[in-house]
C-alpha positions as CSV (number, residue, x, y, z in Angstrom):
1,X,-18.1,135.0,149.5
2,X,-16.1,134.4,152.9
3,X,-12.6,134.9,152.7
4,X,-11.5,130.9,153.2
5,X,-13.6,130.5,149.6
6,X,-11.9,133.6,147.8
7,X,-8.1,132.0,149.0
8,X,-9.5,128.7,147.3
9,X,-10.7,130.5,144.3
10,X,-7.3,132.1,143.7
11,X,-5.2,128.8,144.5
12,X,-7.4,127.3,141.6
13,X,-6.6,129.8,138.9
14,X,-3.0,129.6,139.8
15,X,-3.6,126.2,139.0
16,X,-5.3,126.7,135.5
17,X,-2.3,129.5,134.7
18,X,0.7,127.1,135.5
19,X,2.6,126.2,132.2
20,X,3.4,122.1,131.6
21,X,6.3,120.8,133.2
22,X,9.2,120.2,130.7
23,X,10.3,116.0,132.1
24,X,7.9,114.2,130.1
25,X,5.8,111.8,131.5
26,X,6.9,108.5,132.2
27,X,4.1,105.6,131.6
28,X,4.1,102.3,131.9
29,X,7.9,100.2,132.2
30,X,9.1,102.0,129.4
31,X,12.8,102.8,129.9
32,X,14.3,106.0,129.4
33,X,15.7,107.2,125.9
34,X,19.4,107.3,125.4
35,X,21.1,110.4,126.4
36,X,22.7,112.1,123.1
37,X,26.6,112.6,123.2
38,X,27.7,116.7,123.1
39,X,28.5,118.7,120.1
40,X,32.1,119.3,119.8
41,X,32.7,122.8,120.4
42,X,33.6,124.6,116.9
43,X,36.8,126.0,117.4
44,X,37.6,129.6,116.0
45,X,39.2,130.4,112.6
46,X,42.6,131.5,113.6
47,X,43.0,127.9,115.8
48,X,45.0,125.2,115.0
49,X,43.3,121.3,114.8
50,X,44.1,119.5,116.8
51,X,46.8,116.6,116.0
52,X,45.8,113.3,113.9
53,X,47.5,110.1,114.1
54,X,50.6,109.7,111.5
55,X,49.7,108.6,107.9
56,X,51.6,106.1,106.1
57,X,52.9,107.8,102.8
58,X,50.8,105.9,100.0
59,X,54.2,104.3,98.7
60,X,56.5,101.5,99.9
61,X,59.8,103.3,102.1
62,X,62.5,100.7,100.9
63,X,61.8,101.6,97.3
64,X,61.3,105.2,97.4
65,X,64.6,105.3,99.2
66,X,66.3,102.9,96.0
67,X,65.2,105.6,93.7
68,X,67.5,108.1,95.3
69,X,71.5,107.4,94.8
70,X,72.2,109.6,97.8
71,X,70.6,107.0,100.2
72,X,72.2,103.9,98.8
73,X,75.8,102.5,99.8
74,X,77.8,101.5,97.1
75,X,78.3,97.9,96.7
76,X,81.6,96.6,97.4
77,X,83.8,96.0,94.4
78,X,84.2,92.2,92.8
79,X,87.1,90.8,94.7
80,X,87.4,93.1,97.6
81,X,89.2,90.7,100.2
82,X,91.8,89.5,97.9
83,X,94.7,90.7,96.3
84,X,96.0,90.6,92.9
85,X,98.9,88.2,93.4
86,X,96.7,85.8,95.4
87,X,95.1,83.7,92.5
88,X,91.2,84.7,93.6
89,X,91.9,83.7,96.4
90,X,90.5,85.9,99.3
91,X,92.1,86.9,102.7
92,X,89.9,84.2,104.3
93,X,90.5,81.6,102.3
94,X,94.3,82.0,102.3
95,X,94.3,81.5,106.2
96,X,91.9,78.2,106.2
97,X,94.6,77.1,104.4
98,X,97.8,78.0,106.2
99,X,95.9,77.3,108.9
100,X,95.2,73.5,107.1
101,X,99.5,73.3,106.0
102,X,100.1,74.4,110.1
103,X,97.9,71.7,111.5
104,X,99.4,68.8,108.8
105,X,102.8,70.2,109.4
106,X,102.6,69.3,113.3
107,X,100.0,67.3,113.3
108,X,97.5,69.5,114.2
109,X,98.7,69.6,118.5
110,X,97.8,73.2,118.9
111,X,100.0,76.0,119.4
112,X,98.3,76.6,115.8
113,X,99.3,81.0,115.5
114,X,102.8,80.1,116.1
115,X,103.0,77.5,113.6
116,X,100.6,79.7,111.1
117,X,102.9,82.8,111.5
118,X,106.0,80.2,110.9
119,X,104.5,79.1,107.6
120,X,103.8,82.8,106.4
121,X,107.9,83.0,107.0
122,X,108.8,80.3,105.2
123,X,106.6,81.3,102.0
124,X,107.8,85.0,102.1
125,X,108.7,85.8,98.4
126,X,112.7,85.8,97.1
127,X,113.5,87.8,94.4
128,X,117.0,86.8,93.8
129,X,118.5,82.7,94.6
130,X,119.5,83.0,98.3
131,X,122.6,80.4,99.4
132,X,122.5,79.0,102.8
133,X,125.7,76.6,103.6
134,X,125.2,73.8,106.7
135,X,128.2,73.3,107.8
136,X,129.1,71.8,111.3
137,X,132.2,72.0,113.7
138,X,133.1,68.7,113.8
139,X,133.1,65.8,110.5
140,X,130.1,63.8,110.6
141,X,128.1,65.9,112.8
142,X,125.0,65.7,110.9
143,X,124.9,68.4,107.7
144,X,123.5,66.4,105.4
145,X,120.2,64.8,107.3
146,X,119.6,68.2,108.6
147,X,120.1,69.4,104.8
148,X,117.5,67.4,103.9
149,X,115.6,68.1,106.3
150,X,115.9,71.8,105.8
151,X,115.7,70.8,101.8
152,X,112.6,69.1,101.6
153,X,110.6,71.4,104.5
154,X,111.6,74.2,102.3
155,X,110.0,73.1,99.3
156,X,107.1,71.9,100.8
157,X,106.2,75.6,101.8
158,X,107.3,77.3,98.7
159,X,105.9,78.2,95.6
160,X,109.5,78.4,94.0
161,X,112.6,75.6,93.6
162,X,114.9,74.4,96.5
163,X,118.1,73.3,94.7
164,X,119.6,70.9,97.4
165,X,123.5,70.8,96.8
166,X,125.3,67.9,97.2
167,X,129.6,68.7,97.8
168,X,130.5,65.2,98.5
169,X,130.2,63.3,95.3
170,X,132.4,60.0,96.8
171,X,129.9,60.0,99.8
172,X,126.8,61.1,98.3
173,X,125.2,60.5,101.9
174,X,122.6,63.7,100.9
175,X,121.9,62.4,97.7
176,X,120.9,59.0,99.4
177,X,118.7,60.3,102.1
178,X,116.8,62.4,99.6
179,X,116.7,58.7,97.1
180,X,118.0,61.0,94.4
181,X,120.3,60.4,91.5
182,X,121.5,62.9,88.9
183,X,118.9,63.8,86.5
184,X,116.1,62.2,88.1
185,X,114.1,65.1,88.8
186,X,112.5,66.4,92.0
187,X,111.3,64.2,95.0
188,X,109.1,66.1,97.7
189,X,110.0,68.9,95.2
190,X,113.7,69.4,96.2
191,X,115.9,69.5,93.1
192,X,119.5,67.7,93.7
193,X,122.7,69.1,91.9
194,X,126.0,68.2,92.5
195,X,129.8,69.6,93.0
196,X,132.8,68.3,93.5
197,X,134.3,69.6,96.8
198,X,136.6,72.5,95.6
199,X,135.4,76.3,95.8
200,X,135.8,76.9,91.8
201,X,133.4,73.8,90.9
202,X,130.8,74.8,94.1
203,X,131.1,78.7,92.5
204,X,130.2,77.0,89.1
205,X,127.7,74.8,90.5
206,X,125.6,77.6,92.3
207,X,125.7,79.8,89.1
208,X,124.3,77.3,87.0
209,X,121.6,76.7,88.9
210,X,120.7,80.2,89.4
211,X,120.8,80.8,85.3
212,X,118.1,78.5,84.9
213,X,116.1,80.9,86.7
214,X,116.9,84.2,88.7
215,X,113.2,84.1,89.7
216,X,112.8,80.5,89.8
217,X,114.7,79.1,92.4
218,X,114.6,80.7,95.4
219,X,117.0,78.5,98.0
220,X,120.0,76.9,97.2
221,X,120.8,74.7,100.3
222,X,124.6,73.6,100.6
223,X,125.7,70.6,102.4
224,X,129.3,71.3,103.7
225,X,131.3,68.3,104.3
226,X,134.3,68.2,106.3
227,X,134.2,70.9,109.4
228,X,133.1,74.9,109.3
229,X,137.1,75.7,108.8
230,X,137.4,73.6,105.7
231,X,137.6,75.5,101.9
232,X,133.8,74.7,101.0
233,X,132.6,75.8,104.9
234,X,134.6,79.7,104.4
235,X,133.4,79.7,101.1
236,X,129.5,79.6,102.4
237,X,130.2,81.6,105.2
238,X,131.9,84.4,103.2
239,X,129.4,84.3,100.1
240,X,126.2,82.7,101.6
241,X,123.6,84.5,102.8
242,X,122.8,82.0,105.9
243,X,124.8,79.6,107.9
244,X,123.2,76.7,109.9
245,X,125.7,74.9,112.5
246,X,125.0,71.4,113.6
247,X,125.9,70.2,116.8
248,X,125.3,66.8,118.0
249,X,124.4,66.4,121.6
250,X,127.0,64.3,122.8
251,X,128.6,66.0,125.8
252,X,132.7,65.3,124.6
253,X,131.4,66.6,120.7
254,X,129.4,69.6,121.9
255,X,132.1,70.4,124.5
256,X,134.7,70.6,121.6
257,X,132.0,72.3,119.1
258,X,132.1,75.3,122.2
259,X,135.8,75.2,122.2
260,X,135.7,75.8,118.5
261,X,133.5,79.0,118.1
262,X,135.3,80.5,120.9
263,X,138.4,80.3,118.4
264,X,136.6,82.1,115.9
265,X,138.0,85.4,114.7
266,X,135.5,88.2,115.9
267,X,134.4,88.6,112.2
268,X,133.3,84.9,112.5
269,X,131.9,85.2,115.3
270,X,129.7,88.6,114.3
271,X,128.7,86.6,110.8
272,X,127.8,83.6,113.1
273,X,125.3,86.0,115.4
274,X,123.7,88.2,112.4
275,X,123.2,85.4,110.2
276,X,123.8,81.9,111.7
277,X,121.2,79.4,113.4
278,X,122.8,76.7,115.6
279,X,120.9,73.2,115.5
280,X,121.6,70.6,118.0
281,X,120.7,67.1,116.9
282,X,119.9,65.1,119.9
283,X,120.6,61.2,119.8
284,X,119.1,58.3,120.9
285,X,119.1,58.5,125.0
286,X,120.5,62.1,124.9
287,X,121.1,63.5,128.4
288,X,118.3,65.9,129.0
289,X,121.0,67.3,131.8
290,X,123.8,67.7,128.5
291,X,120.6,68.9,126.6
292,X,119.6,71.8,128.9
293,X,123.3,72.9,129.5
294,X,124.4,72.8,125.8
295,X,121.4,75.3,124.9
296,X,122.3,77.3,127.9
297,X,125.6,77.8,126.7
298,X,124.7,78.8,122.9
299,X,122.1,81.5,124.9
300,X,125.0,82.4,126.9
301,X,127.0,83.5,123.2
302,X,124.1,85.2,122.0
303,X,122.4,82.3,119.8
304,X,119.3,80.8,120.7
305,X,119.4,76.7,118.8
306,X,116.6,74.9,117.6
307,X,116.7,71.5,119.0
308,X,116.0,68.6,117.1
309,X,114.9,65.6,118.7
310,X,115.7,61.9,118.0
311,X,113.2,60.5,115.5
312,X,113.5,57.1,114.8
313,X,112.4,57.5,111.2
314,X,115.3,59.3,110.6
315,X,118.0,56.7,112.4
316,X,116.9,54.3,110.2
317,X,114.9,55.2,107.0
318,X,116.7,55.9,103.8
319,X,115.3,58.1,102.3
320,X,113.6,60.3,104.3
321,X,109.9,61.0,104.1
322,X,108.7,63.7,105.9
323,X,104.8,62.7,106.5
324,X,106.6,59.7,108.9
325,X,108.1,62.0,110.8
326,X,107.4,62.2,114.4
327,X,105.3,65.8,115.3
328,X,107.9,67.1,117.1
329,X,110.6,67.0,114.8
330,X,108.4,68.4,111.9
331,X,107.8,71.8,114.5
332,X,111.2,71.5,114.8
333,X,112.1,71.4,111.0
334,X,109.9,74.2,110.4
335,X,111.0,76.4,113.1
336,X,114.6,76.3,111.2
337,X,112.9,76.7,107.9
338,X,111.2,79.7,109.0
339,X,114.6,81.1,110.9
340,X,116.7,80.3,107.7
341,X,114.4,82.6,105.4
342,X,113.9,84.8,107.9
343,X,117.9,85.5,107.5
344,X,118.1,85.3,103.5
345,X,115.1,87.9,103.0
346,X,116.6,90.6,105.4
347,X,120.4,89.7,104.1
348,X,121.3,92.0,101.4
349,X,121.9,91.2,98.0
């Protein structure tokens, strides 16, 4: 054998020893299996898993939460909002309707909290009959229409009686602009009594009035004829708990009504700032110039007036009626309403 034949002899038992290849044959247009995904590595013993998405709990969280009284707020008693003294009625409802009196009262022109907060004043509660006298510096000047006025505002807001007192039997001018007559019961819920015009009969007067009730009437309104220096006038402003002065707008009668409470002894003048409100009625065609300079000069004393405009209702209706009032004079009215119980409920006893 020549050595090119013993190299071929060995290539070919190489060739007869080789072991089959391990990629498998590929025939035909077969396609190739799917490779298989790799096993998860096992984890030791002493290794935590690994995290797992939240389970809901197998029961319902509003109602396991009810079964416990530690996670449940306590419902609020039956009532809460209102007070005892109220009726049922709640906090709410009570200002929808003060609100509702405020916007009837002035005729709903805005300006509504002032007019709400003036209502609360005039309803605060009176324990004990409070007297307020209107009395004026000059005769004529007015005291009775602005006791009515007053009168029939008064018991409009209140829950309690407004004894309107009429000191001028002869007259009777307050008795006919409220369309009462003895004995005929309430109109607009003012009740009318009457005095004759001396200090023992007025005394008598008021304390009858007040027996019929201690808690039931709560003003007694006087109407003072004459002028503030008369008998009936000192008697109201020495045993009343509220004086309101009327002073007509005419230049010449307001001049003199200054003249006159510069007179007044420094007692009267100290009753007249702690408890006194100053009206000032104006007429028909006032002077806005006579106007401006009359209030100036009550601010000037320490006393700041409630104006009361010209209504033509009141020139010429007898009796009054307060839903024809004009808007203005109403706001007016109950401006000195609420000022006349502010007085009585901080005046002592």
């Amino acid at each position: 054998m020549t050595d090119p034949d013993w190299q071929s002899d060995m290539l070919r038992r190489m060739s007869a020893e080789r072991p089959p290849a391990d990629e498998p044959a590929h025939t035909g247009d077969a396609p190739p299996a799917a490779a298989q995904p790799p096993e998860e590595p096992v984890l030791p013993a002493d290794q935590p898993s690994p995290p797992q998405a939240s389970q809901q709990p197998p029961y319902q969280q509003l109602q396991h939460y009810q079964q416990f009284q530690q996670y449940q707020q306590a419902m609020p008693p039956p009532g809460r909002g209102r007070r005892e003294d109220d009726g049922g009625e709640s906090v709410f409802d009570k200002f929808r309707r003060v609100a509702s009196d405020a916007a009837y009262v002035i005729g709903g022109s805005g300006r509504l909290q002032r007019d709400v907060d003036l209502i609360s004043t005039c309803r605060r509660p009176i324990a004990i009959t409070r007297r307020v006298g209107v009395t004026s510096p000059v005769t004529d000047g007015g005291t009775s229409t602005v006791t009515a006025l007053l009168s029939t505002m008064l018991a409009a807001q209140r829950a309690d009686r407004v004894v309107a007192v009429d000191v001028d039997p002869v007259g009777a001018e307050l008795s006919r602009r409220l369309e009462l007559t003895l004995g005929a019961g309430a109109i607009e819920g003012v009740s009318l009594v009457r005095s004759d015009p001396t200090v023992p009969a007025l005394r008598s007067t008021l304390a009858a009035a007040q027996s019929q009730g201690a808690r039931d009437v709560g003003l007694a309104v006087v109407d003072c004829p004459g002028s503030m220096f008369d008998e009936i006038a000192t008697e109201m402003a020495n045993t009343g708990h509220c004086t309101v002065l009327v002073v007509p707008s005419v230049q010449h009668v307001a001049s003199h009504c200054l003249y006159q409470l510069d007179q007044l002894a420094p007692a009267g003048q100290d009753l007249l700032l702690s408890r006194g409100v100053v009206v000032i009625t104006l007429v028909e065609n006032a002077d806005l110039d006579t106007t401006r300079w009359l209030s100036d000069a009550f601010r000037q004393r320490g006393l700041e007036p409630v104006v009361l405009p010209h209504d033509p209702h009141i020139a010429g209706a007898w009796p009054l009626h307060s839903s024809e009032l004009e808007t203005e004079t109403r706001r007016a009215v109950l401006e000195l309403a609420a000022r006349v119980v502010g007085i009585v409920t901080r005046s002592p006893s």
